[in-house]
VOPAGU-2260 file (C-alpha; in pm, 1 decimal, decimal comma):
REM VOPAGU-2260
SITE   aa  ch    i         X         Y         Z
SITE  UNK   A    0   13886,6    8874,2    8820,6
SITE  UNK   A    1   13815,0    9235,1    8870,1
SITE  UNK   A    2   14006,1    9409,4    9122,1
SITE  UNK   A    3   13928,4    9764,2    9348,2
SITE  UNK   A    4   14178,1    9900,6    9422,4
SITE  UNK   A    5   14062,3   10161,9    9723,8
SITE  UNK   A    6   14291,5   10405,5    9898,4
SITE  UNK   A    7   14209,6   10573,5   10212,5
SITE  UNK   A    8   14394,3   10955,7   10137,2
SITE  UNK   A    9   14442,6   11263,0   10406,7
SITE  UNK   A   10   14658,6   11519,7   10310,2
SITE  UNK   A   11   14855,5   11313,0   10054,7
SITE  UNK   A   12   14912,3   11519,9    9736,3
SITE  UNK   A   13   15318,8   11455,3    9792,5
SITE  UNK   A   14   15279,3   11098,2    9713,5
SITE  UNK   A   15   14918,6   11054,0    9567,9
SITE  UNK   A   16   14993,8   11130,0    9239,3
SITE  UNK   A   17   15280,7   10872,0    9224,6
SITE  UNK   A   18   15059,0   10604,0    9339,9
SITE  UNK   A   19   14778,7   10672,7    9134,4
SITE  UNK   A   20   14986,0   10760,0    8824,8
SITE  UNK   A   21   15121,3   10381,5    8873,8
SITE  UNK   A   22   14821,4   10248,5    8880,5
SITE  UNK   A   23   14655,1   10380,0    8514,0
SITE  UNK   A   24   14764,7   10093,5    8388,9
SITE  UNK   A   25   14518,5    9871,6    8593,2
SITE  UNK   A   26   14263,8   10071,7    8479,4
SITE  UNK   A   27   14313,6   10028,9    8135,7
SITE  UNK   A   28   14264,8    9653,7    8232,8
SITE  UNK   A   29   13942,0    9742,9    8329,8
SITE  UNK   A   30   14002,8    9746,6    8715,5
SITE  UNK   A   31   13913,0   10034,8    8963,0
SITE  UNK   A   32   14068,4   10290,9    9158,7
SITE  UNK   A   33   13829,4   10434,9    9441,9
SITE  UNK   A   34   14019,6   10691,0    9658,3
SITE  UNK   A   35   13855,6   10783,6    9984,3
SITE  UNK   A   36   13948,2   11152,9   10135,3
SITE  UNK   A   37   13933,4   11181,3   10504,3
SITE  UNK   A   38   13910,4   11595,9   10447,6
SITE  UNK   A   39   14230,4   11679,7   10314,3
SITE  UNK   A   40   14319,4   12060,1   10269,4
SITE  UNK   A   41   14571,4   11992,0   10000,5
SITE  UNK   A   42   14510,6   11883,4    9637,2
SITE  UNK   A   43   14469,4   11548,9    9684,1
SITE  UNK   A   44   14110,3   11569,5    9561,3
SITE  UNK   A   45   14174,2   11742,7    9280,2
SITE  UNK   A   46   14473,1   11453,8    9182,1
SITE  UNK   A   47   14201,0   11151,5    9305,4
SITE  UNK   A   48   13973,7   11344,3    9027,6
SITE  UNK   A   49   14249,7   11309,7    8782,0
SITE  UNK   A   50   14328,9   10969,7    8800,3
SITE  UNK   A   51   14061,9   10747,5    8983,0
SITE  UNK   A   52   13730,3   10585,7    8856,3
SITE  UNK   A   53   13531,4   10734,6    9223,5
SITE  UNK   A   54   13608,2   10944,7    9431,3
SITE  UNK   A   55   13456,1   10962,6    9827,2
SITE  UNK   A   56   13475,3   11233,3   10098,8
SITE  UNK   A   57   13443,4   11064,2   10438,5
SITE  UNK   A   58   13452,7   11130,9   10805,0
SITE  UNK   A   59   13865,9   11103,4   10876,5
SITE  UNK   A   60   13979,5   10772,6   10987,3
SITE  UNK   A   61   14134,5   10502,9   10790,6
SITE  UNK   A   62   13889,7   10192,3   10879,1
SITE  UNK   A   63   13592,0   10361,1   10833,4
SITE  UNK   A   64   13745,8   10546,4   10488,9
SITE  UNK   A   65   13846,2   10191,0   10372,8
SITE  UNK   A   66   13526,4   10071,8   10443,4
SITE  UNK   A   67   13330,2   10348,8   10281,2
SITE  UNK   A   68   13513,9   10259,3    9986,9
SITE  UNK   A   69   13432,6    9889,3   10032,0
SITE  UNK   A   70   13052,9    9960,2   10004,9
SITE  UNK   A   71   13067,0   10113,7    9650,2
SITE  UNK   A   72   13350,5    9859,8    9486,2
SITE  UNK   A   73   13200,9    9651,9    9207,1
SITE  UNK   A   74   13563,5    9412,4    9195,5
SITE  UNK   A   75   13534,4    9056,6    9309,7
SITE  UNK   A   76   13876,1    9157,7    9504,0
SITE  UNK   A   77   13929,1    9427,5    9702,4
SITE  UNK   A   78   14283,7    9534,8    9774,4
SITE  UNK   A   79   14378,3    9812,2   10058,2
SITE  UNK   A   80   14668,6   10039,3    9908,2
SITE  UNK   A   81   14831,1   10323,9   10143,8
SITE  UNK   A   82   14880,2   10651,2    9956,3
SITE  UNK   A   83   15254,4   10563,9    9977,6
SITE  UNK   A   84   15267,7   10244,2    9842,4
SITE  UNK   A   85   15318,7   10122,3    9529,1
SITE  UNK   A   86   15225,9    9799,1    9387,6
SITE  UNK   A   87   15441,5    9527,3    9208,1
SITE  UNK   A   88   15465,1    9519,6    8801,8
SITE  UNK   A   89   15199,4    9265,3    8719,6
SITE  UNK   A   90   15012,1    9293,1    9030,9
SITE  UNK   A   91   14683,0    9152,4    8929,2
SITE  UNK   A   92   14842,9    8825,1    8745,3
SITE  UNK   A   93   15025,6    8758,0    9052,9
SITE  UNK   A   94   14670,2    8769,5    9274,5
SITE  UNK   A   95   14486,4    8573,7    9022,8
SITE  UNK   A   96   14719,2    8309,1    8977,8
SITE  UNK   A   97   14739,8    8253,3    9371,6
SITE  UNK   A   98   14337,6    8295,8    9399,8
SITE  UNK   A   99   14183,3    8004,5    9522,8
SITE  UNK   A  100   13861,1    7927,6    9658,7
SITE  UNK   A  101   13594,1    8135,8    9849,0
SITE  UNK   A  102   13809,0    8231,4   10109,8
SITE  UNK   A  103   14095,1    8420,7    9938,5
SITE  UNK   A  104   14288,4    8674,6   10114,3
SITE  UNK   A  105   14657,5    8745,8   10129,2
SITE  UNK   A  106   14897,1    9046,8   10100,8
SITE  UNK   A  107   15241,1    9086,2    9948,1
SITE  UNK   A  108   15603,0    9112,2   10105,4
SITE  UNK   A  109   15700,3    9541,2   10128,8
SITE  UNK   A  110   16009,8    9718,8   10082,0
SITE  UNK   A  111   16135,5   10032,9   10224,5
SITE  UNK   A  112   16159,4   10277,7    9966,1
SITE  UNK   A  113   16533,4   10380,0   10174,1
SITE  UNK   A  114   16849,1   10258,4   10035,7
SITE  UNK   A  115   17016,6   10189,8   10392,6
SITE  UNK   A  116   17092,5    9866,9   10420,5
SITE  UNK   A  117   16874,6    9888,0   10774,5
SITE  UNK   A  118   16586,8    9876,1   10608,5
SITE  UNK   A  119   16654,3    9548,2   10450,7
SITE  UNK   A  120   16668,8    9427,9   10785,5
SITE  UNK   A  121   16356,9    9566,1   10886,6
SITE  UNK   A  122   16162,9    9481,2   10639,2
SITE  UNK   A  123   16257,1    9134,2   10632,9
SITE  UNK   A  124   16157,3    9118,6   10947,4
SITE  UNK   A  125   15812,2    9229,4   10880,4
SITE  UNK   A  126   15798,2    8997,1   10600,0
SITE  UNK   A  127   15888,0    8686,5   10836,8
SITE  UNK   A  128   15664,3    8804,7   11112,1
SITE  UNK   A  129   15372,3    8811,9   10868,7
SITE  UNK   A  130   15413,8    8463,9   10750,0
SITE  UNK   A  131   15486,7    8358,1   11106,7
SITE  UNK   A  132   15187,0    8461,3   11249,7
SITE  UNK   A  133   14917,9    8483,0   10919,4
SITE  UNK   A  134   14886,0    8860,8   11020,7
SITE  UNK   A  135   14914,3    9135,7   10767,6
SITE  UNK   A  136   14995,4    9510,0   10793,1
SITE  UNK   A  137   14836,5    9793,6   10584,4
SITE  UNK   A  138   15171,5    9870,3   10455,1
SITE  UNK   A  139   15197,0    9528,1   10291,4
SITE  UNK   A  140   14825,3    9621,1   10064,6
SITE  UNK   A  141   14627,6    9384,6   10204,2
SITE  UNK   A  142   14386,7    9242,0    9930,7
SITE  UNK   A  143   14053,7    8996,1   10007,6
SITE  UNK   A  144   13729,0    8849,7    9808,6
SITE  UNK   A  145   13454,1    9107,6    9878,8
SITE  UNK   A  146   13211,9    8822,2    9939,5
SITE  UNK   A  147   13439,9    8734,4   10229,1
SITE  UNK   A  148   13483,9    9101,7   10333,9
SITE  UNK   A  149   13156,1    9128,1   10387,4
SITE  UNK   A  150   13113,4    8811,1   10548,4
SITE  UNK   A  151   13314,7    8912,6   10850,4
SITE  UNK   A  152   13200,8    9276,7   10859,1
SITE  UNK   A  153   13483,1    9469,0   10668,4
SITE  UNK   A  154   13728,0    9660,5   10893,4
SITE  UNK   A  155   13654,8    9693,7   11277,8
SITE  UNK   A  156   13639,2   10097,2   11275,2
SITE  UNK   A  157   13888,3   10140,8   11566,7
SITE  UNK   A  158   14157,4   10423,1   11569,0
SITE  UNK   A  159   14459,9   10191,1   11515,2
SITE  UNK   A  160   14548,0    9875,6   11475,9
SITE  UNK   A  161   14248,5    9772,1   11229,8
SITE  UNK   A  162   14455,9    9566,1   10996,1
SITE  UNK   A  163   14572,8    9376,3   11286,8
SITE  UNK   A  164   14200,4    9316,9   11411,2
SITE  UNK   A  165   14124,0    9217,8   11026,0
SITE  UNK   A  166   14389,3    8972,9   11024,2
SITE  UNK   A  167   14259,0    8810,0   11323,3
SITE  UNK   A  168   13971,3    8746,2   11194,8
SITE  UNK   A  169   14042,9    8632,7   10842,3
SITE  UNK   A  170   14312,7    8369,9   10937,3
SITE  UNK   A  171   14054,5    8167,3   11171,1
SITE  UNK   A  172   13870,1    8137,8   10850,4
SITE  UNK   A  173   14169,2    8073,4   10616,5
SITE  UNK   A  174   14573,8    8111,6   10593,0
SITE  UNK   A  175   14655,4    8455,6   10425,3
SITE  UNK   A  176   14827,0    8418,5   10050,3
SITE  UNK   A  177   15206,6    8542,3   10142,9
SITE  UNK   A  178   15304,6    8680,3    9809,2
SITE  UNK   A  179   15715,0    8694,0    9770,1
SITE  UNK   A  180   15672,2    8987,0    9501,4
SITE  UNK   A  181   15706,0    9361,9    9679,7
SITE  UNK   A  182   15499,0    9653,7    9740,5
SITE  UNK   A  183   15766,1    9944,8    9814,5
SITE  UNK   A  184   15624,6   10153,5   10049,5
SITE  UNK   A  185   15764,6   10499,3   10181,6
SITE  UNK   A  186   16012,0   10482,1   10471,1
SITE  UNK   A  187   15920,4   10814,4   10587,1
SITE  UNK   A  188   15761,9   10722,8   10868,6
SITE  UNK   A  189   16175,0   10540,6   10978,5
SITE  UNK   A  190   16308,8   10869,4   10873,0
SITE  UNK   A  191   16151,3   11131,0   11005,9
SITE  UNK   A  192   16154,2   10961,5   11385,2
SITE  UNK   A  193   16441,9   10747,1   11344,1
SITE  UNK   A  194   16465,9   10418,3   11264,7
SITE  UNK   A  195   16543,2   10274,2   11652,5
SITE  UNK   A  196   16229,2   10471,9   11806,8
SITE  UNK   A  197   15982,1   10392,6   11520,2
SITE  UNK   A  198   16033,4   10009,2   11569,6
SITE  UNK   A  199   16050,6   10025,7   11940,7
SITE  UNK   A  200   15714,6   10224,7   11902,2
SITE  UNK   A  201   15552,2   10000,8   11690,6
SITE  UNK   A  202   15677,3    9661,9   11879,5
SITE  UNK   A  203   15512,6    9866,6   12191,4
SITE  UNK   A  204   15177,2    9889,0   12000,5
SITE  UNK   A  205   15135,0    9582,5   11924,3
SITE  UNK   A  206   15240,5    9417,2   12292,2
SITE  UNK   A  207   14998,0    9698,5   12401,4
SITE  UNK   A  208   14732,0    9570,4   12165,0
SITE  UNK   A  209   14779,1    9221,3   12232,2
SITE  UNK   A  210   14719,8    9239,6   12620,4
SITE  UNK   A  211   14407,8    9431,5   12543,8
SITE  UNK   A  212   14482,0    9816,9   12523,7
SITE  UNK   A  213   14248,7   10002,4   12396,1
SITE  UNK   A  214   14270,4   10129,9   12017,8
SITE  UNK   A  215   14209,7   10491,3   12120,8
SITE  UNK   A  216   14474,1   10512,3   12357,4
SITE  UNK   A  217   14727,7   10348,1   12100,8
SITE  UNK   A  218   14662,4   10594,5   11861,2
SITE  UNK   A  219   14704,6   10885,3   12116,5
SITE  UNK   A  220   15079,8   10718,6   12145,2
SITE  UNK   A  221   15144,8   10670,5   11811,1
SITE  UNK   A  222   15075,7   11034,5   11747,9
C-alpha cells in the first residue's frame, strides 16, 4: 500500500519543517509527500523543496489545495495532513493493517500539543464526537482510497467546513476507520484565542453549518 501524504501549506515555515522533517522516514518507505502552497510569502516553499517528493503552487484555499494535490498522487491512499500535525510512529502499519475493502477511509484520534490538562478534555471530546457521529476533522489527518476519493468527487471546494462536507459523504458509503493511535496537532489555535472562545466558536460553526449556513459566511466568522 502506497500512501500520499499531501499537505495544503500557507505561510507555514514555523511548523513545516517539523512536519515534513517527521515524515522522511515515510519516504524512505517509498511513500510520498506532495505539499500544496496556497502563495505563501515565507519560506515554506523553499522547506516543501527540501523535503517533499512535489511540490504545487495553487490558488489559496485549503479544499481546492488538497484537491490539487489529489490529482497528481500516485498512492493507493491518500491521507490529508495539516502543516501542524504530526503523525503517529508507525503510521502506515497502523492504516494497512485496518485497510479493508474498496471503501476504506478513516482518520486517527489527535492530541493537543498543550500540556494543560484542558486539553485532555477537549480533545477527548473531539475524539468521542468523531466516533459518535462517523465525522472526521482535518485536524485528525483524514486518510481515504483514491479510487473512492474520486468516486465521490474529492473535497467540495467551499471556504470552511470541507472536511465536514467530506465526511458526510463518505460515511453514507461506509463507517470511517477510528484509529485509537494519535496525531498531535498544534494547540495554537486554543492559545492564541483562548480555550473557552475557540470551542464556543467552533460548536457555533458547526450548529451554523448544520442548519444550512452558508460556507462563506462561516469562514468570514471564523476569521
Amino acid at each position: 500500500m502506497k500512501i500520499s501524504i499531501i499537505i495544503p501549506v500557507l505561510n507555514e515555515e514555523r511548523n513545516l519543517s517539523k512536519t515534513l522533517a517527521e515524515l522522511q522516514s515515510f519516504r524512505c518507505s517509498g511513500h510520498e509527500i506532495i505539499v500544496v502552497d496556497g502563495g505563501s510569502v515565507d519560506r515554506s516553499l523553499e522547506l516543501a523543496h527540501e523535503m517533499s517528493d512535489t511540490v504545487l503552487v495553487s490558488n489559496p484555499g485549503r479544499a481546492l489545495q488538497m484537491n490539487s494535490g489529489a490529482a497528481v498522487a500516485t498512492g493507493d491512499v491518500l491521507l490529508f495532513l495539516h502543516a501542524d500535525t504530526v503523525l503517529p510512529e508507525n503510521a502506515a502499519q497502523h492504516m494497512a493493517t485496518c485497510q479493508t475493502g474498496k471503501n476504506f477511509w478513516g482518520r486517527f484520534d489527535v492530541r493537543l500539543s498543550s500540556d494543560r490538562k484542558i486539553y485532555r478534555l477537549i480533545e477527548f471530546l473531539m475524539n468521542w464526537r468523531s466516533r459518535l457521529t462517523s465525522i472526521a476533522t482535518g485536524d485528525q489527518a483524514i486518510f481515504i482510497g483514491q479510487k473512492l476519493f474520486n468516486k465521490i468527487g474529492g473535497f467540495p471546494e467551499i471556504a470552511l467546513m470541507e472536511d465536514i462536507a467530506l465526511s458526510r459523504s463518505l460515511k453514507k458509503i461506509s463507517r470511517p476507520v477510528c484509529l485509537q493511535h494519535k496525531v498531535i496537532t498544534s494547540s495554537r489555535r486554543w492559545e492564541q484565542k483562548g480555550v473557552i472562545t475557540t470551542v464556543v466558536l467552533m460548536w457555533k460553526l458547526r450548529l451554523y453549518y448544520y442548519f444550512g449556513v452558508s460556507p462563506e459566511k462561516l469562514s468570514r466568522l471564523y476569521r
